[in-house]
C-alpha positions as CSV (number, residue, x, y, z in Angstrom):
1,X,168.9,14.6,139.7
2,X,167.9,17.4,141.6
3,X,169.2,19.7,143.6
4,X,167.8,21.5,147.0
5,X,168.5,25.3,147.8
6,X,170.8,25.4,150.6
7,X,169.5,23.9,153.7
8,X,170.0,24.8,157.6
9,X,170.6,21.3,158.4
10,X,174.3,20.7,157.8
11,X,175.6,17.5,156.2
12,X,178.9,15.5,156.4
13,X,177.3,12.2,154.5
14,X,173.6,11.7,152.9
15,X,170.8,11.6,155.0
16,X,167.9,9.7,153.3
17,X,164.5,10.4,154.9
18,X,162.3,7.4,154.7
19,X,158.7,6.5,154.8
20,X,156.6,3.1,154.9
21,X,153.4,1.9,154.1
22,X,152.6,-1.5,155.5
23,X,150.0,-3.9,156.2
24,X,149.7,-3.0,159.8
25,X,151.3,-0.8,163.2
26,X,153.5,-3.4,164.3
27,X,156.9,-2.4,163.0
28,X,158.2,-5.9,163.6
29,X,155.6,-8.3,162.6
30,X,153.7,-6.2,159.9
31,X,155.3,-6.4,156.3
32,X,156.2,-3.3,153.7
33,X,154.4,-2.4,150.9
34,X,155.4,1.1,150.0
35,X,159.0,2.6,150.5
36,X,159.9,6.2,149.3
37,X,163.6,7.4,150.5
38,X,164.3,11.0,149.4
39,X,168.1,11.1,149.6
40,X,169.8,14.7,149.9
41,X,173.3,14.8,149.4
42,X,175.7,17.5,151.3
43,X,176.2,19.6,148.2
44,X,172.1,19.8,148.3
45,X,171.4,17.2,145.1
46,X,168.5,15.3,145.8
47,X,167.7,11.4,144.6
48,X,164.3,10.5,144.9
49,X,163.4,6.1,145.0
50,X,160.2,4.3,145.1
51,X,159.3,0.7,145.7
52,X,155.6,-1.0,146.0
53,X,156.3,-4.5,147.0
54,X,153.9,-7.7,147.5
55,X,153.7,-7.8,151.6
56,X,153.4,-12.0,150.7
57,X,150.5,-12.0,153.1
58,X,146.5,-10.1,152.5
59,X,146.5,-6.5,153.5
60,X,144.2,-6.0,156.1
61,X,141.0,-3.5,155.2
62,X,142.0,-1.1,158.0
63,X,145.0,-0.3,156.7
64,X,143.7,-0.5,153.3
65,X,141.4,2.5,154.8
66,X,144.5,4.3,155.8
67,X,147.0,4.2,152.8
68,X,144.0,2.3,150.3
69,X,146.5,-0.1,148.8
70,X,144.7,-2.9,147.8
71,X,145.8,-7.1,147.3
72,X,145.2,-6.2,143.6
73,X,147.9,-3.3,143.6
74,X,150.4,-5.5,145.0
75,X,149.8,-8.6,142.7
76,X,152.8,-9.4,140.6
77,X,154.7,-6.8,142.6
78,X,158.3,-8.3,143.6
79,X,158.8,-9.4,147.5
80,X,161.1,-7.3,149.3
81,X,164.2,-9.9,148.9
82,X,164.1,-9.2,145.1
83,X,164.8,-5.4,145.7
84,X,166.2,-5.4,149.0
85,X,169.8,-5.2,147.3
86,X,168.8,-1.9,145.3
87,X,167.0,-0.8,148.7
88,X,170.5,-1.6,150.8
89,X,172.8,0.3,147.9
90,X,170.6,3.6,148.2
91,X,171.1,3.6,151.9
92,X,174.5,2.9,152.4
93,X,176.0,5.4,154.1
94,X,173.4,7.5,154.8
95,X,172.0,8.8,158.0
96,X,168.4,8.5,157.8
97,X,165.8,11.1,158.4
98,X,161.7,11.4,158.5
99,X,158.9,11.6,160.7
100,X,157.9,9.1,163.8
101,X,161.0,7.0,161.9
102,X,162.2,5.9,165.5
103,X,159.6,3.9,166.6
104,X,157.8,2.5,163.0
105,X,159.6,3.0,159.7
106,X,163.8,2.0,161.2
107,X,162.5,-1.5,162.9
108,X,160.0,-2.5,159.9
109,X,163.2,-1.8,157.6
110,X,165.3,-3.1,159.7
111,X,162.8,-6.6,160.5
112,X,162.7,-6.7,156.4
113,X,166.7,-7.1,155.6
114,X,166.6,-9.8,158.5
115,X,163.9,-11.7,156.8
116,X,165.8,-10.9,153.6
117,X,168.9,-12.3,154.9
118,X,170.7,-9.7,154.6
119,X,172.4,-8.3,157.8
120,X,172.2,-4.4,156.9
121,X,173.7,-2.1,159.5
122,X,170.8,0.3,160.0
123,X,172.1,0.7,163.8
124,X,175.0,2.7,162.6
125,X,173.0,5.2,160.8
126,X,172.6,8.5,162.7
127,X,168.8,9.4,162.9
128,X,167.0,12.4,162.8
129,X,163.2,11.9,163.7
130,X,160.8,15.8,163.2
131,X,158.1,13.7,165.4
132,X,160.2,13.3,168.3
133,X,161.2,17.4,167.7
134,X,157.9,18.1,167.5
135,X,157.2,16.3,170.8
136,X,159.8,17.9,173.0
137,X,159.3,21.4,171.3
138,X,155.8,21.5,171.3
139,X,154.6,19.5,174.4
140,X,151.4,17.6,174.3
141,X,151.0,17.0,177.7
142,X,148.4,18.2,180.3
143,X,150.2,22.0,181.3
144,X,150.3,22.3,177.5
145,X,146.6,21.6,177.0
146,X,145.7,24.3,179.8
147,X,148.2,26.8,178.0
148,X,146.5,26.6,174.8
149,X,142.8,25.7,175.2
150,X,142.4,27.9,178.4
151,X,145.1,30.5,178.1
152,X,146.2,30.0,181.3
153,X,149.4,28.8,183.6
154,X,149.2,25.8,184.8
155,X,151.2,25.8,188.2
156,X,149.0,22.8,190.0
157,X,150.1,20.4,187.4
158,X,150.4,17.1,188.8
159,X,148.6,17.3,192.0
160,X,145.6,14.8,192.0
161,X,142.6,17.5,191.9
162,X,144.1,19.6,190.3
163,X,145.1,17.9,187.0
164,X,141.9,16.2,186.6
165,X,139.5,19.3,187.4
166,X,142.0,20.6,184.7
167,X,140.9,17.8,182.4
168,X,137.4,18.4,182.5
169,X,137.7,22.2,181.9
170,X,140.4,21.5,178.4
171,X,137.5,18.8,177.2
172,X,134.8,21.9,177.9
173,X,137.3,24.1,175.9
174,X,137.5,21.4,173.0
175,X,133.9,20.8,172.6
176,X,133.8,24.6,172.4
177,X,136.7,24.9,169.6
178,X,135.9,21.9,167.5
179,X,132.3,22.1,166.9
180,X,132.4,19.1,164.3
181,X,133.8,16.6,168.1
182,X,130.4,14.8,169.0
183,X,129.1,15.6,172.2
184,X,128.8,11.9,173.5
185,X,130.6,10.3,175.3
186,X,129.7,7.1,173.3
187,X,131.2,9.2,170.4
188,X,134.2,10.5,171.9
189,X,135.3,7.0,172.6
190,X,134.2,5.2,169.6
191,X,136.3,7.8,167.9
192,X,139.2,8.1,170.2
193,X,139.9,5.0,172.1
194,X,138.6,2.2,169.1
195,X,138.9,-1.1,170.2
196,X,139.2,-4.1,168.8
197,X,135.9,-5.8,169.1
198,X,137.7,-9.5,168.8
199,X,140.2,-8.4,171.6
200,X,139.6,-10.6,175.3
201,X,141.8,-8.1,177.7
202,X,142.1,-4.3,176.9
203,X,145.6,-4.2,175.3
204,X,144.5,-6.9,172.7
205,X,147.1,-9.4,174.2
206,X,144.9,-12.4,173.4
207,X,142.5,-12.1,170.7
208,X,139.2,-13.8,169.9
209,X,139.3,-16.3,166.6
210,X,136.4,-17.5,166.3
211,X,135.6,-19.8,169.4
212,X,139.2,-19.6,170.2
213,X,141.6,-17.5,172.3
214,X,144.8,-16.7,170.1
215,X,148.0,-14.2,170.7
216,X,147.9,-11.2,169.6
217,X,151.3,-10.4,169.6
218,X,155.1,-11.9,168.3
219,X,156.2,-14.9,167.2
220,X,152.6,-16.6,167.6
221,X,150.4,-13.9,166.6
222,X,147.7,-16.1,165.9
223,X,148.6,-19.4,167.4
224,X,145.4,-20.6,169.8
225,X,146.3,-21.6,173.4
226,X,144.8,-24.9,172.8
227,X,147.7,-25.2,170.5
228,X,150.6,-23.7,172.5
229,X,149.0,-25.3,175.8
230,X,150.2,-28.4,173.7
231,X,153.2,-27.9,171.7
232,X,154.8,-24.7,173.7
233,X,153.8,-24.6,176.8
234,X,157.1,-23.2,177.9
235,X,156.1,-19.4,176.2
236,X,152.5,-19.7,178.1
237,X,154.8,-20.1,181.3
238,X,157.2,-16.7,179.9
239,X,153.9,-14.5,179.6
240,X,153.6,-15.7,183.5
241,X,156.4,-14.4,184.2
242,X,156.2,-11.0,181.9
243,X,154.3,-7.5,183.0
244,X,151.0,-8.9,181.4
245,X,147.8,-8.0,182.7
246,X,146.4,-9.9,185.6
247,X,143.5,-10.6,183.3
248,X,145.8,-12.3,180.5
249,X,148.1,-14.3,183.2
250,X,144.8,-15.7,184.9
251,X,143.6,-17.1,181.1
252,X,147.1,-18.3,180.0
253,X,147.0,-20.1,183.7
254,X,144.4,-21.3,183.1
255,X,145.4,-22.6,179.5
256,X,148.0,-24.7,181.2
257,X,145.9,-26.5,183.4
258,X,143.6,-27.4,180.6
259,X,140.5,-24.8,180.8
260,X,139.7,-22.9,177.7
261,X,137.5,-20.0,177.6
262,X,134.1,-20.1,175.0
263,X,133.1,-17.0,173.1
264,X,130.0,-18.2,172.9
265,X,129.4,-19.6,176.2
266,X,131.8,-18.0,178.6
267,X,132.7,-21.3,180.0
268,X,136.1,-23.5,180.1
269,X,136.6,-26.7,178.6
270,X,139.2,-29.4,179.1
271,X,141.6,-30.1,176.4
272,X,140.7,-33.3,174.9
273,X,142.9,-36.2,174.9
């Protein structure tokens, strides 16, 4: 075991900082593949654990592109319920630490012991996220942008004119820094604001398959309408009632009273009897 030089952050229990590799960004619906915890102790002895587990479902190529884990690396890898035990008896106790943590790594965990069975108390750990440090200490919002691309104050933040002839004069300053940033704008939003190209309404709530129109989201990620206008029609009438886009509500409306989009026309169809 090792042990840390003394640290400024001051323990009364283990803090184990976590971090996930998984087979997408949604923290609930995604599955783990990699888990490191680094646990430090308060007298500064540090226990470092590993686990590669088999997601039980193909690993997308995009986030293959991100973490390059493979289905070949996870192939007779246990499931998380075979380890989840070991996993649960390393964080017992602990308060748990690491980076963005808050919003990705705490819910997958936590969505994985559920699955698992296993009703592990995450809730009660304290939590100590740097990302969301980071954030408030070193703002990344548009007064910050003028501060450090243009060198100037920004009094006139939030007026109308003001903050958007301020945008236009930090994107000059970028293009100016970062020579490598294309100069298109067909570039600077392929690279920037990627989009899914199977997605129907901009927030990829309802999602191309095929010649179908599926959820993109929850419990029935993946389910057509055809086949929840059908068998649950009664969660086609909750997105109605939800703060989904006007664009999504008029398709899932439309769902209900038995017209389908086409990809490859653009026209309804009546559900068949």
């Amino acid at each position: 075991m090792e042990k840390r030089e003394q640290m400024r952050l001051k323990l009364d229990r283990p803090i184990a900082f976590l971090d996930i590799e998984a087979t997408g960004k949604n923290a609930v619906t995604e599955r783990l593949i990699d888990l490191a915890v680094i646990k430090v102790h308060p007298d500064g002895k540090l226990e470092k654990h590993y686990w590669r587990v088999n997601p039980e479902r193909p690993i997308p190529a995009e986030a293959t592109a991100i973490h390059r884990i493979r289905d070949k690396d996870v192939a007779g890898k246990p499931i998380f319920k075979a380890v989840a035990r070991q996993i649960a008896a390393v964080l017992e106790g602990c308060d748990l630490g690491g980076f963005g943590i808050i919003r990705f790594d705490v819910p997958m965990l936590a969505a994985e012991f559920k699955r698992a069975g296993m009703d592990f108390a995450l809730k009660d750990a304290r939590i100590v996220d740097a990302l969301a440090i980071f954030h408030q200490r070193e703002r990344r919002d548009l007064r910050a942008a003028v501060k450090f691309y243009l060198e100037q104050d920004f009094p006139g933040a939030h007026g109308a004119v003001e903050d958007a002839e301020a945008a236009l004069r930090v994107l000059e300053a970028q293009l100016d820094r970062y020579p490598d940033l294309p100069a298109e704008v067909d570039g600077l939003d392929t690279l920037y604001n990627p989009r899914d190209p199977n997605a129907v309404d901009l927030e990829g709530r309802l999602v191309w398959v095929g010649d179908d129109v599926t959820i993109g989201f929850g419990k029935y990620k993946g389910k057509t309408l055809r086949e929840l206008a059908k068998d649950d029609p009664h969660f086609l009438q909750w997105i109605l009632k939800k703060e989904f886009s006007d664009e999504v509500k008029g398709i899932v409306q439309d769902a209900l009273e038995g017209r389908f989009p086409s990809r490859s026309s653009g026209n309804g169809g009546e559900i068949p009897s």
